[in-house]
C-alpha positions in Angstrom: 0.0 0.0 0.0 2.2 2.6 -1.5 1.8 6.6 -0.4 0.4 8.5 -3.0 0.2 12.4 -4.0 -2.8 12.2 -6.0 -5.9 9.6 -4.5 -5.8 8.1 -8.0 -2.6 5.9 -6.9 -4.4 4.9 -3.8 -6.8 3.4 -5.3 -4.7 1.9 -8.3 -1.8 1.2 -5.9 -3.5 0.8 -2.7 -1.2 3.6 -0.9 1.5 1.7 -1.3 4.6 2.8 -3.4 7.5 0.8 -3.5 9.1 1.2 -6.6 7.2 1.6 -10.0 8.1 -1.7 -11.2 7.6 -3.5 -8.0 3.8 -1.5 -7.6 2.0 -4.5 -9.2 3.2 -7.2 -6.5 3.1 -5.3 -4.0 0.1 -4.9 -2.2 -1.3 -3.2 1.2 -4.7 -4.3 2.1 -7.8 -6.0 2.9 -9.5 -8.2 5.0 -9.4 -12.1 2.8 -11.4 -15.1 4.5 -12.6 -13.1 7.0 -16.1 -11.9 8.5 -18.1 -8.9 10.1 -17.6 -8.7 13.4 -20.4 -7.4 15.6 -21.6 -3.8 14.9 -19.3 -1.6 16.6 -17.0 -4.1 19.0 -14.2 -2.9 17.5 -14.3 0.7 18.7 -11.1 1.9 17.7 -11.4 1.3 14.5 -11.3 4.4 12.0 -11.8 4.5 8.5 -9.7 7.3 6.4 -11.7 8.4 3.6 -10.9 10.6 0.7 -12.4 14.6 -0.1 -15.6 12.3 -2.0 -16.1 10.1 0.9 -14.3 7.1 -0.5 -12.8 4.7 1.8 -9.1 4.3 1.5 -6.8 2.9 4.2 -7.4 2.0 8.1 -6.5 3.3 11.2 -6.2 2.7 14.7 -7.7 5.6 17.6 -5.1 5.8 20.0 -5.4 9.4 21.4 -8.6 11.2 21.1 -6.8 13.5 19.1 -4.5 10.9 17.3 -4.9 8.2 14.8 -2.0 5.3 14.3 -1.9 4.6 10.5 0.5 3.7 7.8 2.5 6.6 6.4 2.0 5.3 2.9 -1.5 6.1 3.7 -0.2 10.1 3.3 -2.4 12.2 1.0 -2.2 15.3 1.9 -4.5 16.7 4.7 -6.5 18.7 2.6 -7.8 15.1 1.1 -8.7 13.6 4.4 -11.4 13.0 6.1 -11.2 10.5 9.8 -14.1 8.8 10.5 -14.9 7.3 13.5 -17.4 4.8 14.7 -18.6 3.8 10.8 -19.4 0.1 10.5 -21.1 0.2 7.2 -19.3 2.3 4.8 -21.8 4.5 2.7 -24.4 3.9 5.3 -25.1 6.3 7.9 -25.7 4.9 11.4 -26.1 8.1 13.6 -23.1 7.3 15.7 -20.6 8.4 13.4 -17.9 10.9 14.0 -16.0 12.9 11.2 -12.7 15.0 11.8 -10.4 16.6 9.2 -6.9 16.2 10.2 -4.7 19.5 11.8 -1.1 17.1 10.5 0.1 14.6 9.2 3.2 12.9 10.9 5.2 10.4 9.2 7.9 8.5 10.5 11.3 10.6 9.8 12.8 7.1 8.7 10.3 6.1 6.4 11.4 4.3 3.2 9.1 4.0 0.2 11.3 1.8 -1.7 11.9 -0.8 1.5 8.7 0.0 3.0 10.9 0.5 6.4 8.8 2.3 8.9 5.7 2.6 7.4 4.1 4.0 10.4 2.2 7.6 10.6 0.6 9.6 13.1 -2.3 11.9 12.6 -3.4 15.1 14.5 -7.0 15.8 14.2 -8.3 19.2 14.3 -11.6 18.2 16.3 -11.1 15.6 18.8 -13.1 11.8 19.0 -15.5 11.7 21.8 -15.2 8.5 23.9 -18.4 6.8 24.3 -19.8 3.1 23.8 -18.9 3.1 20.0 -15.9 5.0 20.0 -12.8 4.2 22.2 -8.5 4.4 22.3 -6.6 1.4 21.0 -3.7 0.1 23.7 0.0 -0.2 22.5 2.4 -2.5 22.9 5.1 -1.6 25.2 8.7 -0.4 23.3 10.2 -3.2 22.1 7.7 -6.0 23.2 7.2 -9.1 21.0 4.7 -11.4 19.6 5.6 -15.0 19.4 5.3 -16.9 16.5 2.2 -18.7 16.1 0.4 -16.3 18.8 -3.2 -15.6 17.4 -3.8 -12.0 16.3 -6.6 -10.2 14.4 -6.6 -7.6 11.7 -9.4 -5.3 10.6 -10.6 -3.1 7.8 -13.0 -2.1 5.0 -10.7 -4.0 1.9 -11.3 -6.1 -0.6 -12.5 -9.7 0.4 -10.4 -11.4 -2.4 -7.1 -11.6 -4.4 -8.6 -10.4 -7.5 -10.1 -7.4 -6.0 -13.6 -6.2 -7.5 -15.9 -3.3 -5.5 -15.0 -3.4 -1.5 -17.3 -4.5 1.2 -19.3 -2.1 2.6 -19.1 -3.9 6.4 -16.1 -4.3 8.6 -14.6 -7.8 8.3 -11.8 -8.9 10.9 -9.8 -12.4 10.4 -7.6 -14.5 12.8 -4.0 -14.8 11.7 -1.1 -16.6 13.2 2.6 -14.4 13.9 5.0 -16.0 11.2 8.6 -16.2 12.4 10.6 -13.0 11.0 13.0 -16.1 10.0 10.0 -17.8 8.0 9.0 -14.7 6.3 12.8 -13.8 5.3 13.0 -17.2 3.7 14.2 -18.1 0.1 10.7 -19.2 -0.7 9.2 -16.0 1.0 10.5 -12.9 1.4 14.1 -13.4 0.7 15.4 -10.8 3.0 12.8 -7.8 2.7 11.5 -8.5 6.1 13.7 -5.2 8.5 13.3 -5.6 12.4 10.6 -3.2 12.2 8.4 -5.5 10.5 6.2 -8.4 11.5 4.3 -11.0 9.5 1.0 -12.7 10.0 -0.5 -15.6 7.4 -2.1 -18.5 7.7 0.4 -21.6 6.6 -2.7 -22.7 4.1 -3.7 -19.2 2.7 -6.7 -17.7 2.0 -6.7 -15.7 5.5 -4.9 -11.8 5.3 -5.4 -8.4 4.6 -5.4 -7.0 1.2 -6.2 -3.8 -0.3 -7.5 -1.3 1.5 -7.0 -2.6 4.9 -3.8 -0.8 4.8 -3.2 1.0 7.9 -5.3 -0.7 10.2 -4.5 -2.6 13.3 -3.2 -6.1 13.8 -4.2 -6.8 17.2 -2.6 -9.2 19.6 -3.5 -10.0 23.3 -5.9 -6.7 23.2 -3.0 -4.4 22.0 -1.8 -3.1 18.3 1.4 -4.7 17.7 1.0 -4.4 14.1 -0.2 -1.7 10.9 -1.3 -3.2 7.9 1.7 -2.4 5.6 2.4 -4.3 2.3 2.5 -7.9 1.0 2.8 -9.9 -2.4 -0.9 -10.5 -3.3 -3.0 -11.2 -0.7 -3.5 -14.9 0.8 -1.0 -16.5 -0.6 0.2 -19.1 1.4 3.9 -18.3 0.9 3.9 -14.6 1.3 2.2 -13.6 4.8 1.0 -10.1 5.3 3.9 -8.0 6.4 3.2 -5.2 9.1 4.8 -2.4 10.6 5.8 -3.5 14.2 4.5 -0.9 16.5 6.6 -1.8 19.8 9.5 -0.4 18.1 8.1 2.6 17.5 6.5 3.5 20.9 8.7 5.9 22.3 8.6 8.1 18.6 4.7 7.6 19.4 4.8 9.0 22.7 7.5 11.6 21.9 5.0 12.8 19.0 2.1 13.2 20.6 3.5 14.3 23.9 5.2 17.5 22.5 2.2 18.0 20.2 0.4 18.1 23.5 3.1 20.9 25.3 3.3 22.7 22.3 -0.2 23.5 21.9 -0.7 24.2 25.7 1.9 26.8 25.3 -0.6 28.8 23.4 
């Protein structure tokens, strides 16, 4: 799910942008074998939607100010909209909650072309209220891990299949097993590609993952987001698990951020 400058490469590209050549295996995405969870049990979920309303990436709520997303999920804030507490894309529940975003804060380190650190924070002008459909997401602590073969979940509005076709209207979630970094670096797999800020999760059968569209969004283990949806080769394939952005190492730049976001603006 490369970053884009113009929404049409989201869509094409899925906000992911590794390089040209590379853009047509690599995908960041949506939710494949999956199902709807129960109308608004997962309350930190956001959706980050485009200037026409159109659904492009995930994101996790983490501060009522702050959204935990993928930075290749960057299109400018002036083409953002942060909505909150939507289960049914397109459909309009009454719980809702919309917020343009103030910035947009991408890790200093991230790499298009390796997808390293493909982790963003975003400020929202108009805080999220906390009620019964909206609530914060927990973090890891810095530097915690995630066994293989621990059971996690990931969430999001993507496509339900490989070859793609309209998106689902209705959250879907699936289960997904860690993959060892070791497995995912393998000849057969990754060959390398996988950095020690990345995770992977995949079933060893396939046809369980995130695919397009789900980029951004949470991978949630033991009630905590240890992993953003990041990039991939296809989706559900067997021998490439979904690769994710491994938030424990990037706790203290989380804190840091939003921390001295916080002093700055009580300076004022």
């Amino acid at each position: 799910m490369p970053s884009a400058t113009m929404l049409v490469l989201v869509c094409l590209c899925l906000a992911m942008e590794p390089p040209a050549a590379n853009c047509q295996n690599l995908v960041q995405g949506r939710v494949v074998g999956g199902y709807s969870p129960a109308p608004h049990s997962l309350r930190y979920m956001v959706s980050l939607q485009s200037s026409q309303g159109q659904h492009f990436c995930g994101g996790s709520l983490v501060h009522k100010y702050w959204v935990l997303t993928a930075a290749h999920c960057d299109i400018g804030p002036e083409h953002m909209m942060v909505v909150a507490a939507d289960h049914t894309l397109g459909s309009y529940q009454g719980v809702e909650q919309y917020s343009k975003p103030h910035t947009l804060i991408p890790h200093p380190l991230y790499n298009r072309s390796t997808n390293n650190a493909d982790i963003m924070l975003i400020k929202l002008r108009v805080p999220m209220v906390l009620n019964s459909f909206v609530s914060l997401a927990p973090l890891p602590r810095q530097d915690s891990g995630v066994a293989a073969g621990r059971v996690c979940r990931v969430s999001g509005w993507g496509y339900t299949s490989p070859e793609g076709g309209h998106t689902p209207p209705t959250l879907r979630t699936v289960k997904l097993p860690i993959v060892s970094t070791a497995t995912c670096n393998g000849s057969e797999s990754f060959n390398g590609s996988i950095t020690a800020n990345m995770i992977c999760a995949g079933s060893n059968s396939g046809g369980r993952d995130a695919c397009k569209g789900d980029s951004g969004g949470p991978l949630v283990c033991e009630g905590r987001v240890y992993g953003v949806v990041s990039w991939g080769n296809g989706c559900g394939d067997a021998r490439f698990p979904g690769v994710y952005t491994a938030v424990s190492k990037f706790r203290h730049w989380i804190d840091r951020t939003i921390y001295s976001q916080y002093t700055r603006c009580m300076k004022y």
